[in-house]
PAGU-173249 format. One record per atom (N, C-alpha, C, O): residue number from 1; residue in one letter; atom name; x, y, z. Coordinates in steps of 0.1 Angstrom, whole numbers, plus 2048, in hexadecimal, padded with zeros to 3 digits. Atoms other than C-alpha are relative to their C-alpha. Example, Ala and Ser with C-alpha at 12.3 -4.5 7.8 and 13.67 -1.06 7.14 Angstrom:
% PAGU-173249
seq type atom c1 c2 c3
1 a N 809 7F4 800
1 a CA 87B 7D3 84E
1 a C 809 80C 800
1 a O 813 80C 807
2 s N 7F7 7F5 800
2 s CA 889 7F5 847
2 s C 7F8 80B 808
2 s O 7FD 816 809
% end
This chain:
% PAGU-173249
seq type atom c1 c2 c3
1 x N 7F4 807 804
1 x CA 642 6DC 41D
1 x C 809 7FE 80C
1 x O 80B 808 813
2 x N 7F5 800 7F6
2 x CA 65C 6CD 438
2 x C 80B 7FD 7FC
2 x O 80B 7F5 7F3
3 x N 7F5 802 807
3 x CA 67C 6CD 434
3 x C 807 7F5 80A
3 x O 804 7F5 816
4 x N 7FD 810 7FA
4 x CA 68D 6AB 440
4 x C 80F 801 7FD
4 x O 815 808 7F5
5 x N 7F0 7FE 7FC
5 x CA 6B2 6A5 44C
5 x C 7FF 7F2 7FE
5 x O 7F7 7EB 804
6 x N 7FE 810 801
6 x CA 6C0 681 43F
6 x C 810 800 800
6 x O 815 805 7F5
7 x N 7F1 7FF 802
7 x CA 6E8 67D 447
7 x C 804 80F 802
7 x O 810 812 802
8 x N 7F9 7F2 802
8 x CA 6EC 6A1 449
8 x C 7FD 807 7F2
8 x O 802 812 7F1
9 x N 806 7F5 808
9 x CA 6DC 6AC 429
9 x C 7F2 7FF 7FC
9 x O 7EB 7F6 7FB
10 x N 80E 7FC 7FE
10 x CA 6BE 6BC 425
10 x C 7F6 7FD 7F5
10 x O 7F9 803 7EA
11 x N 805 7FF 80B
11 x CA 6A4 6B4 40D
11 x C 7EB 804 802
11 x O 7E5 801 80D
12 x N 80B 7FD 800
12 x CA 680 6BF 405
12 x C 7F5 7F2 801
12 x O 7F5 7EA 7F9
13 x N 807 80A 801
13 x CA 664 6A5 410
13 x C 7EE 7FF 7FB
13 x O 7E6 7FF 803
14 x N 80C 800 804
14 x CA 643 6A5 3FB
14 x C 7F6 800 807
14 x O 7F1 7F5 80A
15 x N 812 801 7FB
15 x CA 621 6B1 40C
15 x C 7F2 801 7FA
15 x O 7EF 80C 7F6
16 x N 811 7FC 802
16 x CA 5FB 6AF 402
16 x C 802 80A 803
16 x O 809 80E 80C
17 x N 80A 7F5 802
17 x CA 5EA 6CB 3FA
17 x C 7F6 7FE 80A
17 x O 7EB 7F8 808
18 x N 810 804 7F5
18 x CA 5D3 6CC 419
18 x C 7F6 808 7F6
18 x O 7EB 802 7F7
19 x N 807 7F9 802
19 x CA 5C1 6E7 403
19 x C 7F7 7FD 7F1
19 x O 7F1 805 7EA
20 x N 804 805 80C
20 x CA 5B7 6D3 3E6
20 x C 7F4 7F8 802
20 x O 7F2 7F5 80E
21 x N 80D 804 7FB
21 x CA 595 6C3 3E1
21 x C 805 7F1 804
21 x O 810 7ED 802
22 x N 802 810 7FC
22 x CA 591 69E 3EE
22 x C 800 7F9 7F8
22 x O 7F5 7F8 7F2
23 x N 800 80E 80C
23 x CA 599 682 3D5
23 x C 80D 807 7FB
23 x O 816 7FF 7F9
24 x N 7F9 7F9 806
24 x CA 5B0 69E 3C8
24 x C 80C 805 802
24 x O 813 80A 7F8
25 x N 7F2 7FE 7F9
25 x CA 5CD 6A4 3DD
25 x C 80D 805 7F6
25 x O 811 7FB 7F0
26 x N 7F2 7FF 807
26 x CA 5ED 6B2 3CB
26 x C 80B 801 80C
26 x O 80A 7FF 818
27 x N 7F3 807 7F9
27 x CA 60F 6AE 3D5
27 x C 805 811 7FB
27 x O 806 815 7EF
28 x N 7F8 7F3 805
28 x CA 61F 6D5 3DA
28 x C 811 7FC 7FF
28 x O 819 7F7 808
29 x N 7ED 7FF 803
29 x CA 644 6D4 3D0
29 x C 800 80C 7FD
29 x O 7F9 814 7F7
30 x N 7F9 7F1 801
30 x CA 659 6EF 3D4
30 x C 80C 7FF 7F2
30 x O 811 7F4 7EE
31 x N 7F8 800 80C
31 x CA 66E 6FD 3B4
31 x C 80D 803 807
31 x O 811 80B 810
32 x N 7F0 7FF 7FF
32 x CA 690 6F5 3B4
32 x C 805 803 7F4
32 x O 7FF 803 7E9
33 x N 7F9 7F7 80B
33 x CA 6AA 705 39E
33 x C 806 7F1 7FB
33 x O 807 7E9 804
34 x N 7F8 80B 804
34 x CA 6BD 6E7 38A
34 x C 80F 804 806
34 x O 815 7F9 807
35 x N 7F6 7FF 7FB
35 x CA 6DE 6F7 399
35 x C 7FD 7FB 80C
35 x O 805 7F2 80F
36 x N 802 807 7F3
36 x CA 6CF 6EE 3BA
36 x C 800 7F0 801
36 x O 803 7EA 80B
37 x N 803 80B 802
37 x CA 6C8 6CC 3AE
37 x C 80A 7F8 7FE
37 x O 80B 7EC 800
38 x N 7EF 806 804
38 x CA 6EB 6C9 3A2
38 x C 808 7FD 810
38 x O 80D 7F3 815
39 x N 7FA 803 7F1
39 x CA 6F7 6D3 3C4
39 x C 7FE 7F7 80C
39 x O 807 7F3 813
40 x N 803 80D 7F9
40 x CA 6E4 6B8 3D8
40 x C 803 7F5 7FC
40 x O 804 7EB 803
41 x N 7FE 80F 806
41 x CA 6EB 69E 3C2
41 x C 811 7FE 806
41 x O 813 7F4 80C
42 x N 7F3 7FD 800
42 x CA 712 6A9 3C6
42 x C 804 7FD 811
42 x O 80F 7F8 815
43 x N 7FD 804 7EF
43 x CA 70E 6A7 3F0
43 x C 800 7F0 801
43 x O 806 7E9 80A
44 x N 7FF 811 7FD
44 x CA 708 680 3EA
44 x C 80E 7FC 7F8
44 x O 811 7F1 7FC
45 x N 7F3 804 800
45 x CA 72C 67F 3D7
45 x C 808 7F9 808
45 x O 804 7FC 813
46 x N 7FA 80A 7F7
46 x CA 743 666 3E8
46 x C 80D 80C 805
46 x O 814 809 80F
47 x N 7F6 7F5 7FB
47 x CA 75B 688 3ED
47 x C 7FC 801 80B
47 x O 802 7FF 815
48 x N 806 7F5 7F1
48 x CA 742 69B 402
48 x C 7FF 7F3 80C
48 x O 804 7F2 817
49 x N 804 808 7F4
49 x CA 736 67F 414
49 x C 80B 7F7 80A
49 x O 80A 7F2 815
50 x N 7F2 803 7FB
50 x CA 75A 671 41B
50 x C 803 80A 80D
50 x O 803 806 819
51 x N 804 7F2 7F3
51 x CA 75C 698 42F
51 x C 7F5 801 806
51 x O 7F3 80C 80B
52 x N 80E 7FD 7F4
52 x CA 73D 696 442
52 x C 804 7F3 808
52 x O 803 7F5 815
53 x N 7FD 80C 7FD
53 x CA 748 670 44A
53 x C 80C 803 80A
53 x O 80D 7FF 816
54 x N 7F5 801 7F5
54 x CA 768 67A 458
54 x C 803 80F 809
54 x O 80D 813 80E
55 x N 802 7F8 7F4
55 x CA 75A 696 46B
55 x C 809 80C 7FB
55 x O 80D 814 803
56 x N 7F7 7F2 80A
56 x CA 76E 6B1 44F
56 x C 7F7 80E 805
56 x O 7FA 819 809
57 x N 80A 7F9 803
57 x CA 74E 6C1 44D
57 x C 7F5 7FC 802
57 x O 7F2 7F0 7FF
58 x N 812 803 804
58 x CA 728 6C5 451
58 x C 7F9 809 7FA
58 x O 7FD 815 7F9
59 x N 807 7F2 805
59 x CA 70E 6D7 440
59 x C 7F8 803 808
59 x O 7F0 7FC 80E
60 x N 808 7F7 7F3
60 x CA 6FF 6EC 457
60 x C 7F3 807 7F3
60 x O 7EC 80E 7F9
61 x N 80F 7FB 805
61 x CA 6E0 6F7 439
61 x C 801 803 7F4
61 x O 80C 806 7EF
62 x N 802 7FD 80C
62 x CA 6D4 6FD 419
62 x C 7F4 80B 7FF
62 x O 7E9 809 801
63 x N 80A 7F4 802
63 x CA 6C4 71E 411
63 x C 7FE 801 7F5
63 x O 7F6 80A 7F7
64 x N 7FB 803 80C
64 x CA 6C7 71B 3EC
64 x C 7FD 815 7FB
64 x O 7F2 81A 7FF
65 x N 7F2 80A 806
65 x CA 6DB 72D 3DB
65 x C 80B 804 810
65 x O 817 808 810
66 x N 7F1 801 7F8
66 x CA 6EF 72F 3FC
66 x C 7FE 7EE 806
66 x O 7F5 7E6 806
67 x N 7FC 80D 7F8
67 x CA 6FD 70F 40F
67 x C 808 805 80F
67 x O 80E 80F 80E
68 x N 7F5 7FB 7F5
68 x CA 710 711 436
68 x C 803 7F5 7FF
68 x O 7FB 7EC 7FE
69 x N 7FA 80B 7FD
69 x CA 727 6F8 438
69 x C 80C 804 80B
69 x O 816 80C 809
70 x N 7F3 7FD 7F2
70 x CA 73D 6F8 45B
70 x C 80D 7F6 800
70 x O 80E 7EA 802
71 x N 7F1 80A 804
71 x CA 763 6EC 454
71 x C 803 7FD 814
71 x O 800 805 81D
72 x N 7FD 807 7F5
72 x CA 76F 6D8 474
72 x C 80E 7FB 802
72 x O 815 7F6 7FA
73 x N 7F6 806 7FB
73 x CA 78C 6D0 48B
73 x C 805 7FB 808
73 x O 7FC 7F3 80B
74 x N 7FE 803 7F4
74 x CA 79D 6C5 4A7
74 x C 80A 806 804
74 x O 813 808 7FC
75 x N 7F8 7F6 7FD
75 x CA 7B0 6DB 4BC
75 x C 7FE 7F9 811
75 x O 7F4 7F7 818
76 x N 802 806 7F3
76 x CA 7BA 6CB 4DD
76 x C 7F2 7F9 805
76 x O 7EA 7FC 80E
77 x N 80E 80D 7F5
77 x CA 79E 6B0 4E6
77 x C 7F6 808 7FB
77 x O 7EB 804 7FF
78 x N 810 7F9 802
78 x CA 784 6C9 4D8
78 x C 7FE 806 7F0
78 x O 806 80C 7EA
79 x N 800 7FC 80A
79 x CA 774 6D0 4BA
79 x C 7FF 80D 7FA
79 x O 802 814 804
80 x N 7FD 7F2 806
80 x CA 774 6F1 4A6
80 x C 7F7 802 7F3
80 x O 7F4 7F7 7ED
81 x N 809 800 808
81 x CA 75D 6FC 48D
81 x C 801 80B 7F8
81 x O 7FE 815 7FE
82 x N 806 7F5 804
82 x CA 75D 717 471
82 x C 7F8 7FF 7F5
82 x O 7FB 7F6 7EC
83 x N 805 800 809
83 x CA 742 720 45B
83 x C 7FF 806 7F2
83 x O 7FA 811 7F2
84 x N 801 7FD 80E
84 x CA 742 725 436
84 x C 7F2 801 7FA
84 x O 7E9 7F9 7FD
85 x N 80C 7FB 807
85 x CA 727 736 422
85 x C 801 7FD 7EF
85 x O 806 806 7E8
86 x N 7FD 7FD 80C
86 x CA 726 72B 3FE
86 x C 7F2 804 7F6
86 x O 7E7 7FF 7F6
87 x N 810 7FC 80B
87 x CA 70C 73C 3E2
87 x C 806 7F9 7F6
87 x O 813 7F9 7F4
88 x N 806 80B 807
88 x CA 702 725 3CA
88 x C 7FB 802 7F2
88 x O 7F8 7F9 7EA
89 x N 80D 7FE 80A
89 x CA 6EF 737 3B0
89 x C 806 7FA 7F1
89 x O 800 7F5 7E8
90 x N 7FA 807 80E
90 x CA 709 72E 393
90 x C 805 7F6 800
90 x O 80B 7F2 7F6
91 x N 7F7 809 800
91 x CA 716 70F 3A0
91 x C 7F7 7F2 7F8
91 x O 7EB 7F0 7FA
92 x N 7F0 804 802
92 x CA 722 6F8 390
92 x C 805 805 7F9
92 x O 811 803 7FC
93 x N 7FB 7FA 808
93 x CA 72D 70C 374
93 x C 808 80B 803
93 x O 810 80E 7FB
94 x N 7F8 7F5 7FB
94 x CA 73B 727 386
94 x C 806 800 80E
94 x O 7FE 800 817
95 x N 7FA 7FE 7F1
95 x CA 752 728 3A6
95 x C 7F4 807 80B
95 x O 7EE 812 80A
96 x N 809 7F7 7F6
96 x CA 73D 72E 3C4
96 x C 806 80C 806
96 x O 811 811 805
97 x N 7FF 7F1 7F7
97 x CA 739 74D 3D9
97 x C 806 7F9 80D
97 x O 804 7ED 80F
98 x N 7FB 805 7F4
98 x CA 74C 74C 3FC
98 x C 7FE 808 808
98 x O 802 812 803
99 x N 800 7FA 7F7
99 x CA 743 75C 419
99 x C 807 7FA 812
99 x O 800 7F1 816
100 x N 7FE 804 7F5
100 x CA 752 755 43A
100 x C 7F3 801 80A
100 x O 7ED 80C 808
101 x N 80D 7FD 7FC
101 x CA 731 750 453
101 x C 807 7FE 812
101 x O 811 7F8 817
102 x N 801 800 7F2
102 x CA 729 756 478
102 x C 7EF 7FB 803
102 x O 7E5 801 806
103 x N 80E 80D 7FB
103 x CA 70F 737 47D
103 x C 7F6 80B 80C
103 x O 7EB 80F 809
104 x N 80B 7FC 7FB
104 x CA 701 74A 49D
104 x C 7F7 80D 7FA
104 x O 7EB 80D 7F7
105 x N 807 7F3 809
105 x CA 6FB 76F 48E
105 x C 7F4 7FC 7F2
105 x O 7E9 800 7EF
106 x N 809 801 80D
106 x CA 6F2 75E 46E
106 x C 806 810 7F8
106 x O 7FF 818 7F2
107 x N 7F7 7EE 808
107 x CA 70E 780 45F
107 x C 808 7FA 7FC
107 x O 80E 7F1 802
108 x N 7F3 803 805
108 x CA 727 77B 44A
108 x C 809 808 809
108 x O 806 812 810
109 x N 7F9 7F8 7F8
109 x CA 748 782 45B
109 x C 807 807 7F7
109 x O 80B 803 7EC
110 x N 7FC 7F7 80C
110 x CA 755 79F 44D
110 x C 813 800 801
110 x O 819 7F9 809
111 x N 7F5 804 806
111 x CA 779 7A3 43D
111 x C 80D 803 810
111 x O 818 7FC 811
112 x N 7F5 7FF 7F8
112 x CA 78E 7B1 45E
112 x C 7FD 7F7 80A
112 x O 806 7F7 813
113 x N 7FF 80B 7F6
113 x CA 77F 792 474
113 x C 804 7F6 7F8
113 x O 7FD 7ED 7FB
114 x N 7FF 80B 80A
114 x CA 78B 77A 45A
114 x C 811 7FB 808
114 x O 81C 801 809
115 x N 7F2 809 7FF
115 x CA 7A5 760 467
115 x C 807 800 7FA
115 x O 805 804 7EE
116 x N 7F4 804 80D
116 x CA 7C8 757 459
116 x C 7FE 7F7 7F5
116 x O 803 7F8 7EA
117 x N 804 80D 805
117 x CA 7B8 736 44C
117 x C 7F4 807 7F2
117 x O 7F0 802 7E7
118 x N 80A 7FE 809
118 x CA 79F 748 43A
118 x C 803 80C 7F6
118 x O 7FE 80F 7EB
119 x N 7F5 7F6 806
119 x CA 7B7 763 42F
119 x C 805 7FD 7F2
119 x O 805 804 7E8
120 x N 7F7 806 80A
120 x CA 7CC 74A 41C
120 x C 7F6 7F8 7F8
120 x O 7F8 7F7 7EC
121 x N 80B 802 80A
121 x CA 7AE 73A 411
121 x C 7FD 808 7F2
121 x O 7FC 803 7E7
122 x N 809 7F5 803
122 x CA 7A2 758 403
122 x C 80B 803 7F0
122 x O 808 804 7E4
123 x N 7F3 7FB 80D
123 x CA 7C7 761 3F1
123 x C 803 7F3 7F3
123 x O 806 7F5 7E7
124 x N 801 80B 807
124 x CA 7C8 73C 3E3
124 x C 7FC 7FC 7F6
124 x O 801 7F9 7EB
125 x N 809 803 80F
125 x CA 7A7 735 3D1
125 x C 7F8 808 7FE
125 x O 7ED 804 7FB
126 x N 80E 7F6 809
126 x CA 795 754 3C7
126 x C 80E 803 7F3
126 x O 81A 803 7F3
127 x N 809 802 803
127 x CA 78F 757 3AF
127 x C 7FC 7F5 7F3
127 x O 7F5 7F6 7EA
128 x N 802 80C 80B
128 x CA 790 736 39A
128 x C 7FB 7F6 804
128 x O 7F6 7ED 7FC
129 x N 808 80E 7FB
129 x CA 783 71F 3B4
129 x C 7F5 805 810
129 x O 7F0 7FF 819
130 x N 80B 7FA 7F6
130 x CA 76E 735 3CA
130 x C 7FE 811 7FE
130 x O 808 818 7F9
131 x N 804 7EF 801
131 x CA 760 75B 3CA
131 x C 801 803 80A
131 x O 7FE 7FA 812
132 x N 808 7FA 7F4
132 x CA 75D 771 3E7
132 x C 7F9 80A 802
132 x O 800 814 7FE
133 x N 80E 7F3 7FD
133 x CA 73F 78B 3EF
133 x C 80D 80D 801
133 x O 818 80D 805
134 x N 7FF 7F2 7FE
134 x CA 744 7AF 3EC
134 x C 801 800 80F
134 x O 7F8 7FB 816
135 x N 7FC 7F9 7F2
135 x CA 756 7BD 40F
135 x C 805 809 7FF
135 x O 80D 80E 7F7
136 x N 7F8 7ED 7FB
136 x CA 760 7DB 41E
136 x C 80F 804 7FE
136 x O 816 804 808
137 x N 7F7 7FA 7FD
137 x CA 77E 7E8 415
137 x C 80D 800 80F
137 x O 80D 809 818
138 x N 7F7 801 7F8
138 x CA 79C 7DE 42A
138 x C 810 7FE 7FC
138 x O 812 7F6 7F2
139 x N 7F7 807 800
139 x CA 7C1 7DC 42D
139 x C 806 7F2 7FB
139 x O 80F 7EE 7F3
140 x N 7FA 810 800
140 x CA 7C4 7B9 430
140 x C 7FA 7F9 7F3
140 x O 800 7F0 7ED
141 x N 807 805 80F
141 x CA 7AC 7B4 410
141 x C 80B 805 7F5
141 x O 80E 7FD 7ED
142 x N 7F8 7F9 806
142 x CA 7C6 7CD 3FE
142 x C 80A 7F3 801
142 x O 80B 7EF 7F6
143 x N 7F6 809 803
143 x CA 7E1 7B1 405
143 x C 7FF 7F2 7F9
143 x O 807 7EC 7F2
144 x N 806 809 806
144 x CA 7CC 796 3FC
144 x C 7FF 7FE 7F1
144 x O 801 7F4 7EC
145 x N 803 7FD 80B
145 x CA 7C4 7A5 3DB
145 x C 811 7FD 7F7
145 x O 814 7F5 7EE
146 x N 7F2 800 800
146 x CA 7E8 7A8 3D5
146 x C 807 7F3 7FC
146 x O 80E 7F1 7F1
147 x N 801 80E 804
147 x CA 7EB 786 3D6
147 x C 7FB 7F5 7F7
147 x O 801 7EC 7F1
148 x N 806 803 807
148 x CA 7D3 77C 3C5
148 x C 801 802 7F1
148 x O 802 7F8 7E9
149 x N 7FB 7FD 80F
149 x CA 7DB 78F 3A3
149 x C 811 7FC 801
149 x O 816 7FB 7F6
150 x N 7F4 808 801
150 x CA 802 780 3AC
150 x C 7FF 7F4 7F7
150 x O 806 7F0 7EE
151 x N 800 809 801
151 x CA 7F2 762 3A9
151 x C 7FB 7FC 7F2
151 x O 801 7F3 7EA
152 x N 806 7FC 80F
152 x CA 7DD 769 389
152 x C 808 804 7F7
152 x O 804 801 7EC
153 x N 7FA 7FC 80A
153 x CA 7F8 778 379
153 x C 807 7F3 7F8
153 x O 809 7F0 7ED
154 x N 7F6 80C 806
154 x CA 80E 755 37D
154 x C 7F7 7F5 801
154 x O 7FB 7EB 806
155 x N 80C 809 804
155 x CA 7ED 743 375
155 x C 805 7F5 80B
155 x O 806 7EA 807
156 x N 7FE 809 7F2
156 x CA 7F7 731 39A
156 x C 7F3 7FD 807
156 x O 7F1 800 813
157 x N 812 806 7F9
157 x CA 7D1 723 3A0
157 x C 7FB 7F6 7F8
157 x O 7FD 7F5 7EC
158 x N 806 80A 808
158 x CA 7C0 706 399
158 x C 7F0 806 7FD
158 x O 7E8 80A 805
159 x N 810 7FD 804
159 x CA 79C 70D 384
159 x C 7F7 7F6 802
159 x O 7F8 7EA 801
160 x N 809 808 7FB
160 x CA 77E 703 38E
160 x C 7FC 7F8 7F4
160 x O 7FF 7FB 7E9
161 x N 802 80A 80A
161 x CA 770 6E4 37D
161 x C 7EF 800 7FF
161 x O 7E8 7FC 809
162 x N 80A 804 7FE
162 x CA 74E 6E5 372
162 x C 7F9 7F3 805
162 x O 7EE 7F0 80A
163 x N 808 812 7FE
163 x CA 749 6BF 375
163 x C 7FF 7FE 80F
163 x O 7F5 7F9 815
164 x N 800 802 7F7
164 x CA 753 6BF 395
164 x C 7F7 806 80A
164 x O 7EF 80E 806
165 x N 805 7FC 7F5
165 x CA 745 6C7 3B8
165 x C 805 80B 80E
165 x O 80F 812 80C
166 x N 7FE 7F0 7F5
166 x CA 747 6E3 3D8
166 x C 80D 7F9 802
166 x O 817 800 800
167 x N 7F3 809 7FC
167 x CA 764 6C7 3E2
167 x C 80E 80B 7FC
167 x O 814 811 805
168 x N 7F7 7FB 806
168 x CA 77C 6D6 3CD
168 x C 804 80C 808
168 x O 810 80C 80B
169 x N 7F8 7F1 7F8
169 x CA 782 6FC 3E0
169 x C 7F7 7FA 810
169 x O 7F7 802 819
170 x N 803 806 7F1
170 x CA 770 6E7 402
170 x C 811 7FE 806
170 x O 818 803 80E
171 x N 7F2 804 7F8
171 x CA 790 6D5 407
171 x C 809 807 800
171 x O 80E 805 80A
172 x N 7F5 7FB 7FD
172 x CA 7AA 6E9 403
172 x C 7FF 80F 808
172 x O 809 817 809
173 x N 802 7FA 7F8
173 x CA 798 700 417
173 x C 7FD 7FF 810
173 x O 7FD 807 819
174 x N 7FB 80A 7F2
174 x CA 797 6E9 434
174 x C 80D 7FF 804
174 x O 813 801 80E
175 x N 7F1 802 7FE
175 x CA 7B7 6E2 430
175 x C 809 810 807
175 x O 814 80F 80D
176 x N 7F8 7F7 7FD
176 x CA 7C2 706 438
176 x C 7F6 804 80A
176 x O 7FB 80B 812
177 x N 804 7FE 7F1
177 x CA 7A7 70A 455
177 x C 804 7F6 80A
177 x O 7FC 7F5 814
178 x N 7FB 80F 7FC
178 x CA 7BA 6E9 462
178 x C 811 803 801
178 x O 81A 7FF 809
179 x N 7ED 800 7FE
179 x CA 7DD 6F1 45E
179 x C 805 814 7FF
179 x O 810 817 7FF
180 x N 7FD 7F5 7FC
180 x CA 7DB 718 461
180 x C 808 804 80D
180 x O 813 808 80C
181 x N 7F4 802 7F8
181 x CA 7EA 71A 484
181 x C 80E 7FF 7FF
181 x O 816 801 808
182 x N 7F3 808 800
182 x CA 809 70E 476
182 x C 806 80B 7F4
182 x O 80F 805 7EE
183 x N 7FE 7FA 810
183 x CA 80E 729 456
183 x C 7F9 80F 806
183 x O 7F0 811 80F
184 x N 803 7F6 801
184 x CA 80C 74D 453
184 x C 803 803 7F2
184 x O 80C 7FD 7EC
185 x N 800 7FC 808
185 x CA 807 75E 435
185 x C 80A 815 800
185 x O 807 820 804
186 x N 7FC 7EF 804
186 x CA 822 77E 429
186 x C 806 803 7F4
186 x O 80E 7FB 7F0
187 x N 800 7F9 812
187 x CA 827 78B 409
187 x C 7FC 7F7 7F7
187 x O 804 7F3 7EF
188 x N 809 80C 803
188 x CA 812 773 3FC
188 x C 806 7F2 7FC
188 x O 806 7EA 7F2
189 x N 7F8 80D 802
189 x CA 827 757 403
189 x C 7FC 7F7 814
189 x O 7FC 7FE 81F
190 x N 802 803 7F4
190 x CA 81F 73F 422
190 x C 80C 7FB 809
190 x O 816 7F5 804
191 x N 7F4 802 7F6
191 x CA 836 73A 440
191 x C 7FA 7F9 80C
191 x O 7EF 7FB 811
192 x N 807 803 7F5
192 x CA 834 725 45B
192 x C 805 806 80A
192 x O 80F 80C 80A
193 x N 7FE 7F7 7F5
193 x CA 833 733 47C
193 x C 7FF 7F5 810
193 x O 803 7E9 810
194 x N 805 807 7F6
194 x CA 829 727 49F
194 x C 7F1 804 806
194 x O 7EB 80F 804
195 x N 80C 804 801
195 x CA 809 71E 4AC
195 x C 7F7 80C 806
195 x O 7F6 80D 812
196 x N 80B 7F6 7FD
196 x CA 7EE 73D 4AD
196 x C 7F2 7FC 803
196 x O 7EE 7F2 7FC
197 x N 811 7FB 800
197 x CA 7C9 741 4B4
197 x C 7FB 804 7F5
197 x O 7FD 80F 7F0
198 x N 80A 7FD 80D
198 x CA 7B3 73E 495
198 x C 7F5 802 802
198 x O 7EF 80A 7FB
199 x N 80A 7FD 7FF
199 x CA 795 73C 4A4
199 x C 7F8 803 809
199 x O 7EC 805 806
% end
């Protein structure tokens, strides 16, 4: 089986069976899950492809059920890159999983290397429009949390939409690895500041 890159997403490309008799050739396909099926169909949306188009985002891979997708910027004359980890196994029906990723390691980054951008992410849309993996025990998760059930109490979150697509907790998660520099988060309220190092 090879796996084949068109536009930037990936799809499986059908091989003969070298091991089948002569005349008789089958065609191996790999099993895909219908959530997976959903989710590729969903990368050809005029959403996603709008963000890959204007350089928002690429997918950097499909592992099924994970996805990397690297959010993108410009920061003086040069680009900037972070990667996003989402698991897959319930979507669309269920908010994905979020992990923040480190493309080279191939490690999720754990909760005290987590940017402001991903901070406020984090306090924003968990848990109605994205999940995040089991981590370690930290301070800064303690404030996070905090937030979080603030937010939950004054039902201050938009819910995920089955119908829809990753788009939905994508952009407004770009949006704050994009305009973090400019915003700090404290008592779970954001403030703007002046211009820090996010990445």
């Amino acid at each position: 089986m090879n796996v084949m890159w068109q536009d930037g997403i990936s799809f499986v490309e059908l091989k003969a069976n070298a091991s089948a008799p002569p005349g008789h050739r089958s065609v191996a396909r790999s099993l895909v899950s219908v959530n997976e099926l959903i989710f590729r169909k969903h990368l050809k949306h005029s959403r996603f492809r709008a963000g890959l188009d204007q350089g928002d985002w690429r997918l950097v891979e499909i592992t099924w059920p994970f996805s990397i997708i690297g959010l993108r910027k410009r920061v003086r004359g040069t680009t900037q890159e972070a990667a996003l980890r989402f698991r897959l196994d319930r979507y669309p029906l269920k908010p994905p999983g979020l992990d923040l990723w480190n493309i080279r390691s191939r490690k999720i980054v754990e909760a005290p290397q987590w940017p402001n951008w991903f901070d406020i992410s984090v306090a924003a849309l968990h848990p109605r429009l994205n999940v995040v993996g089991l981590v370690a025990y930290t301070p800064k998760l303690l404030e996070i949390s905090a937030t979080i059930a603030r937010k939950l109490k004054d039902q201050d979150l938009e819910s995920w939409d089955p119908s829809g697509d990753l788009t939905q907790c994508l952009i407004p998660i770009l949006h704050n690895y994009r305009f973090s520099s400019q915003r700090r988060q404290k008592n779970g309220k954001t403030h703007a500041v002046g211009h820090e190092r996010m990445d």
